[in-house]
N, CA, C and O atoms as a GROMACS GRO file, in nm:
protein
  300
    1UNK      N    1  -2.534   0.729   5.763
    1UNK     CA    2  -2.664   0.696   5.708
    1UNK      C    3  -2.760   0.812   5.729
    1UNK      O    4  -2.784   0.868   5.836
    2UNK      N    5  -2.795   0.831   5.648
    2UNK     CA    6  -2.965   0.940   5.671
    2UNK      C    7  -3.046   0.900   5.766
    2UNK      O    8  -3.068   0.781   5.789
    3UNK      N    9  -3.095   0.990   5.826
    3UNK     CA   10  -3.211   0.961   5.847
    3UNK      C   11  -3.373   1.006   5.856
    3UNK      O   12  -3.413   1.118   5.889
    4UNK      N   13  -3.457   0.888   5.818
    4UNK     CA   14  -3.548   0.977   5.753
    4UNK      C   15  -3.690   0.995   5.900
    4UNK      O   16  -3.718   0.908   5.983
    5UNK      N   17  -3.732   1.083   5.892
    5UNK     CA   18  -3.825   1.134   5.995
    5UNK      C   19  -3.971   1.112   5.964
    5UNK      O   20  -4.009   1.149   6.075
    6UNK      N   21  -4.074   1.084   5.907
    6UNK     CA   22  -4.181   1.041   5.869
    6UNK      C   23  -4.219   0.936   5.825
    6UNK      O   24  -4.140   0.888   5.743
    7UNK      N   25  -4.299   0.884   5.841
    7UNK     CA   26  -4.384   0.757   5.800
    7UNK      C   27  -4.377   0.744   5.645
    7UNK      O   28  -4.353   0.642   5.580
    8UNK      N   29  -4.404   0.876   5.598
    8UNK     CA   30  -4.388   0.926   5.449
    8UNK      C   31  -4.280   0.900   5.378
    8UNK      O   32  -4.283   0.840   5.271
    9UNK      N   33  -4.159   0.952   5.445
    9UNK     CA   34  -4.060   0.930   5.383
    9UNK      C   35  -3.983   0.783   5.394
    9UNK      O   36  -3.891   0.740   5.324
   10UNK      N   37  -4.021   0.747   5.457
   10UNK     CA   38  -3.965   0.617   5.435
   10UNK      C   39  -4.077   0.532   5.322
   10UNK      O   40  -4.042   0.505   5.207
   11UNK      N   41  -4.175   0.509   5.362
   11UNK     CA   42  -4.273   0.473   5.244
   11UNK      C   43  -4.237   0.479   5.151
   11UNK      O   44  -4.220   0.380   5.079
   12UNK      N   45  -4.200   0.646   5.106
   12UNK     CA   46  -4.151   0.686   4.971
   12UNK      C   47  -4.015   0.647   4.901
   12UNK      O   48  -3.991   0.638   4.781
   13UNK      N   49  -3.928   0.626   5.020
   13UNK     CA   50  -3.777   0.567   4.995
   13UNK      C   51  -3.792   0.438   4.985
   13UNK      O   52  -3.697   0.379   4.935
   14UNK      N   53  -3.922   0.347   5.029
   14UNK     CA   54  -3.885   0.212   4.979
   14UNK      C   55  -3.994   0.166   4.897
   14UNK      O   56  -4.068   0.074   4.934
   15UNK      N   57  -4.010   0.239   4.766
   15UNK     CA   58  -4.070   0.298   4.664
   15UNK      C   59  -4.241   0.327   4.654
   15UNK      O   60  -4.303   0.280   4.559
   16UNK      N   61  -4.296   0.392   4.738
   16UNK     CA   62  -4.445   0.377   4.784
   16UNK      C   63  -4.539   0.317   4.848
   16UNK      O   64  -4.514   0.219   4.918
   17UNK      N   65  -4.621   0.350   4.837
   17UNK     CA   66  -4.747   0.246   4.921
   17UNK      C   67  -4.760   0.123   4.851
   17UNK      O   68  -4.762   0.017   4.915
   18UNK      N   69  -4.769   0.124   4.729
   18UNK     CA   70  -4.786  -0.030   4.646
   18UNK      C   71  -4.710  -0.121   4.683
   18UNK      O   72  -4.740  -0.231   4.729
   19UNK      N   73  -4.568  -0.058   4.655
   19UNK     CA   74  -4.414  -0.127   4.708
   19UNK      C   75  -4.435  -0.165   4.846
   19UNK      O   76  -4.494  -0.273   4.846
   20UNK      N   77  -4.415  -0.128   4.954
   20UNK     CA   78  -4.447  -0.133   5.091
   20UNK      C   79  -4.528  -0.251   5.116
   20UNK      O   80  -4.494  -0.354   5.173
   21UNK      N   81  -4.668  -0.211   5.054
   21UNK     CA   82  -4.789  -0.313   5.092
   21UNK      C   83  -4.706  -0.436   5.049
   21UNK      O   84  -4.666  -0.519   5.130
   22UNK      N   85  -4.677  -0.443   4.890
   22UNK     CA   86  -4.639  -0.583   4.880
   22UNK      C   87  -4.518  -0.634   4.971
   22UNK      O   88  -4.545  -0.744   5.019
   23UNK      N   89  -4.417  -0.595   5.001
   23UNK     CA   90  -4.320  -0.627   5.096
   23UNK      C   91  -4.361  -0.675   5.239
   23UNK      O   92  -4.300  -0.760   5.304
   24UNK      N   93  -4.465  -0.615   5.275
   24UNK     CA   94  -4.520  -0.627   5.381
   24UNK      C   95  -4.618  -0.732   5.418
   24UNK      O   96  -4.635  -0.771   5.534
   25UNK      N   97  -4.690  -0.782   5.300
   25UNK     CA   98  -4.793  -0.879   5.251
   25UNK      C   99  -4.944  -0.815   5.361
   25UNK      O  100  -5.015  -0.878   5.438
   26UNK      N  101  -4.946  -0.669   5.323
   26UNK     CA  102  -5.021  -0.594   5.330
   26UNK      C  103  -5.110  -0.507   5.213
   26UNK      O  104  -5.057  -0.487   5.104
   27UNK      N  105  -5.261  -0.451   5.242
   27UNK     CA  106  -5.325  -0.422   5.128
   27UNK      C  107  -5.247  -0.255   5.120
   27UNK      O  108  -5.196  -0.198   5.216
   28UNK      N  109  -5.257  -0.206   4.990
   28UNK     CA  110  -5.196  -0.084   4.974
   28UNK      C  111  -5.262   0.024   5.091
   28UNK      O  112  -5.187   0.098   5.156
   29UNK      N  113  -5.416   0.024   5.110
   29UNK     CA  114  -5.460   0.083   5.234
   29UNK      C  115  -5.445   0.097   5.343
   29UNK      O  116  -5.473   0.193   5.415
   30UNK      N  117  -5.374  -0.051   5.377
   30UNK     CA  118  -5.315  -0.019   5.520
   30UNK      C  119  -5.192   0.074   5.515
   30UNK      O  120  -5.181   0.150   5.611
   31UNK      N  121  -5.117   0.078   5.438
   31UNK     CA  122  -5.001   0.125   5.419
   31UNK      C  123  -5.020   0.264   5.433
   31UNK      O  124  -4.947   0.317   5.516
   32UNK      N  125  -5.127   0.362   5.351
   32UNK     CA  126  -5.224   0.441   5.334
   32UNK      C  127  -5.209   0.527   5.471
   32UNK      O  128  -5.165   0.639   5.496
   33UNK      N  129  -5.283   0.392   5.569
   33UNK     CA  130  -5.306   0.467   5.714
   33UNK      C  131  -5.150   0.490   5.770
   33UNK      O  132  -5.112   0.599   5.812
   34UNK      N  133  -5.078   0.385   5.764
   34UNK     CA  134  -4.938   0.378   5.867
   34UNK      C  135  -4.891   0.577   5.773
   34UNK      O  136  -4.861   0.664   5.854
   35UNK      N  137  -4.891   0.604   5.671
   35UNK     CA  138  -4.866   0.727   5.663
   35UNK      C  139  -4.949   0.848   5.689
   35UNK      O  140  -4.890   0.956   5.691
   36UNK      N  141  -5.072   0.844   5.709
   36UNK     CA  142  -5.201   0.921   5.759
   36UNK      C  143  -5.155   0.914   5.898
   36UNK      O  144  -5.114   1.018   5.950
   37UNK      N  145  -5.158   0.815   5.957
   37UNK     CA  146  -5.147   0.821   6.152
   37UNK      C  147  -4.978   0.867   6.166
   37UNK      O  148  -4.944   0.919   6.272
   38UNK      N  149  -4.869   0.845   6.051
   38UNK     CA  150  -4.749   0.900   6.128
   38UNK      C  151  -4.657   0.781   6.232
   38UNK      O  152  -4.557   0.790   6.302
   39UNK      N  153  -4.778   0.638   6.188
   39UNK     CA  154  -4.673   0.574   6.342
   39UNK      C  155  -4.708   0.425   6.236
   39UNK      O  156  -4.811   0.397   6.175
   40UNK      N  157  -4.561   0.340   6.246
   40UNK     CA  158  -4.597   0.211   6.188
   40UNK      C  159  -4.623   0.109   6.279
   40UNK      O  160  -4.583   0.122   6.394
   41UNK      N  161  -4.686   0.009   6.244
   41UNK     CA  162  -4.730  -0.132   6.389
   41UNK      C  163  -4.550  -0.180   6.428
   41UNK      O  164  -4.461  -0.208   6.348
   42UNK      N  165  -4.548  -0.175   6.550
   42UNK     CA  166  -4.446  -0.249   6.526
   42UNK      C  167  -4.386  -0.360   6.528
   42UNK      O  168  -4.276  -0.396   6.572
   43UNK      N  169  -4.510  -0.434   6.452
   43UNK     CA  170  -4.464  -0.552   6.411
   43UNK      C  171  -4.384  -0.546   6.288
   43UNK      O  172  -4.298  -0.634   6.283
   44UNK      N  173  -4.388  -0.480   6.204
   44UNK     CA  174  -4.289  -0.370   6.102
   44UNK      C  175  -4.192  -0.337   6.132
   44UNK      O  176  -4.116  -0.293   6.046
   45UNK      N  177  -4.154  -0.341   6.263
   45UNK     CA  178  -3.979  -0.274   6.286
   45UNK      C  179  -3.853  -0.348   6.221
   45UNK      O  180  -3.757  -0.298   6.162
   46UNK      N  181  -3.875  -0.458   6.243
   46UNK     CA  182  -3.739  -0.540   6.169
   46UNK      C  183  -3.735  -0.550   6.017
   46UNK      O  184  -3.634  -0.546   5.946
   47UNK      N  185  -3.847  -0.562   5.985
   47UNK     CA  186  -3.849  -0.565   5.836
   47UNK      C  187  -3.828  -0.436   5.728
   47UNK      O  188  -3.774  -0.416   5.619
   48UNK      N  189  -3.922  -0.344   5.851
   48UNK     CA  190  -3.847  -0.167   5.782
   48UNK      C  191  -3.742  -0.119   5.824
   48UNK      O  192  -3.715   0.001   5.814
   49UNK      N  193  -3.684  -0.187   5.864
   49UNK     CA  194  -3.566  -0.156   5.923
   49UNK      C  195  -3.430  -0.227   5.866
   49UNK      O  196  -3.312  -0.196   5.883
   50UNK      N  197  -3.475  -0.308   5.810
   50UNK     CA  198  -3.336  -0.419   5.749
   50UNK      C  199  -3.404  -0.330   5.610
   50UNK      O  200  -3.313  -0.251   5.585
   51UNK      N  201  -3.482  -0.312   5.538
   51UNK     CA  202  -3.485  -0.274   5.415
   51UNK      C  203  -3.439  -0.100   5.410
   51UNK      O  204  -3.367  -0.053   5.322
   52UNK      N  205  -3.492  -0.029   5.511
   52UNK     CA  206  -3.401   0.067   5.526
   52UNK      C  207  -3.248   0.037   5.497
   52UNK      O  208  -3.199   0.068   5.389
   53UNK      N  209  -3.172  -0.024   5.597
   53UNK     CA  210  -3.066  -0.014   5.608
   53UNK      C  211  -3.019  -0.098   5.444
   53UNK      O  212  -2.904  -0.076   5.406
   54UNK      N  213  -3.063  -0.143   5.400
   54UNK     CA  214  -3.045  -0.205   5.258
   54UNK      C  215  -2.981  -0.109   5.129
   54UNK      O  216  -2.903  -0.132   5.036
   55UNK      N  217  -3.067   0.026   5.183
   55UNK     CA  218  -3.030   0.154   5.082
   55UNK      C  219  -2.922   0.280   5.170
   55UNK      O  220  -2.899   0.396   5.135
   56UNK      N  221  -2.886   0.227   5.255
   56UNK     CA  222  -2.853   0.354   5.383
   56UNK      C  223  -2.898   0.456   5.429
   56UNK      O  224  -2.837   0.563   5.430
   57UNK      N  225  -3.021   0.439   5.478
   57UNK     CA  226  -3.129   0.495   5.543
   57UNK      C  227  -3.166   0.439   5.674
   57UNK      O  228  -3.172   0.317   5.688
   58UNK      N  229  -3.195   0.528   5.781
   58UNK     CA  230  -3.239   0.474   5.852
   58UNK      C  231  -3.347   0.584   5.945
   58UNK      O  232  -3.359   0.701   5.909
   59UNK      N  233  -3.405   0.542   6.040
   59UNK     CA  234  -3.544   0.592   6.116
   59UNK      C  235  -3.555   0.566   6.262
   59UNK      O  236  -3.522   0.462   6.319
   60UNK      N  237  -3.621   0.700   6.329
   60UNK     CA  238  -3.646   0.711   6.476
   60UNK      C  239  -3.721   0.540   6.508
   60UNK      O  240  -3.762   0.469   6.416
   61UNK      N  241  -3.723   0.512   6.612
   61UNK     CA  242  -3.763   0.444   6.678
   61UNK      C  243  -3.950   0.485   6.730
   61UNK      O  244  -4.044   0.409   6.755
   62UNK      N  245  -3.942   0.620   6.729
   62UNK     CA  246  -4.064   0.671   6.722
   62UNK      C  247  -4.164   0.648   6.636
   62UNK      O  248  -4.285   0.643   6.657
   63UNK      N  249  -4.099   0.633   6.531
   63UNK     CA  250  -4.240   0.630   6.431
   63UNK      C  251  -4.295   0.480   6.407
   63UNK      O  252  -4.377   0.449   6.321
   64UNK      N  253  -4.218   0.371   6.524
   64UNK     CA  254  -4.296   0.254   6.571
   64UNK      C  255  -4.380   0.308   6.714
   64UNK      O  256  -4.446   0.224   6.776
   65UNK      N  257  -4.376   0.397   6.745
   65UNK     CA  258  -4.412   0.431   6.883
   65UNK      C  259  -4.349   0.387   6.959
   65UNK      O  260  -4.420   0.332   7.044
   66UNK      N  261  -4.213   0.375   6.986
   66UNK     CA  262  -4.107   0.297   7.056
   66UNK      C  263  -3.996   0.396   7.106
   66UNK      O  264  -3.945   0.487   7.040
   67UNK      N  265  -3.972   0.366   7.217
   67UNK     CA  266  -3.870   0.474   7.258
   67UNK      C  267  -3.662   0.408   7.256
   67UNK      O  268  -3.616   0.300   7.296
   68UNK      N  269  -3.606   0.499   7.208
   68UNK     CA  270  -3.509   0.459   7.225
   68UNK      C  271  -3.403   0.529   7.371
   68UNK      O  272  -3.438   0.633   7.426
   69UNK      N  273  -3.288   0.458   7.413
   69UNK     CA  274  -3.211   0.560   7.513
   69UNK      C  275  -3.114   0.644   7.383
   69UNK      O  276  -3.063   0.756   7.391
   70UNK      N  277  -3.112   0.597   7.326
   70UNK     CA  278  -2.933   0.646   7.237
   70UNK      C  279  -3.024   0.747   7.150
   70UNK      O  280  -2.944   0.775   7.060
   71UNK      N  281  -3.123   0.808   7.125
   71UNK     CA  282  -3.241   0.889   7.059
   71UNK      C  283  -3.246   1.001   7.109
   71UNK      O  284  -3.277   0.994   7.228
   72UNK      N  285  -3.222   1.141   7.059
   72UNK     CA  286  -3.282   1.279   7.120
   72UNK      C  287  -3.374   1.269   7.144
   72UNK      O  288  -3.442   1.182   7.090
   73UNK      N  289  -3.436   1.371   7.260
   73UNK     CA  290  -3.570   1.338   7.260
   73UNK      C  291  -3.630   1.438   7.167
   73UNK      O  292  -3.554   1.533   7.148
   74UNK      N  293  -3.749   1.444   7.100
   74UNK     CA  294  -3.832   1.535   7.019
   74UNK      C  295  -3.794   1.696   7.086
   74UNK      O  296  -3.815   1.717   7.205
   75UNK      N  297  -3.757   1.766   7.026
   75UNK     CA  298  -3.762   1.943   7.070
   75UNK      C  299  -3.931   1.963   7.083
   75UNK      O  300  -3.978   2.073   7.112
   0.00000   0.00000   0.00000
């Protein structure tokens, strides 16, 4: 599986901010910020995370602000 490193790119892989917000039953603005700040709530982890894995993609644990053990750490 890929994996994708930004707030951005995942946004963008699960087809934008519009897309996102509605999945999320969020306004497109919040969505907005989660890619401006770089870090999603993570109350978002399971849900971006099963839709990730939906396309075979997947994402740090970081960009919930969450640490993993099985994770490099950042260089």
């Amino acid at each position: 599986m890929e994996k994708l490193l930004t707030t951005g790119d995942v946004i963008d892989w699960l087809g934008g901010n519009a897309a996102v917000a509605e999945k999320m039953g969020v306004k497109p603005k919040t969505v907005w910020h989660w890619r401006d700040s770089g870090v999603f709530p993570s109350n978002t982890y399971v849900a971006l995370t099963e839709a990730l894995n939906s396309i075979g993609k997947t994402a740090p644990t970081s960009l919930w602000a969450m640490k993993s053990l099985s994770e490099e750490p950042a260089a």
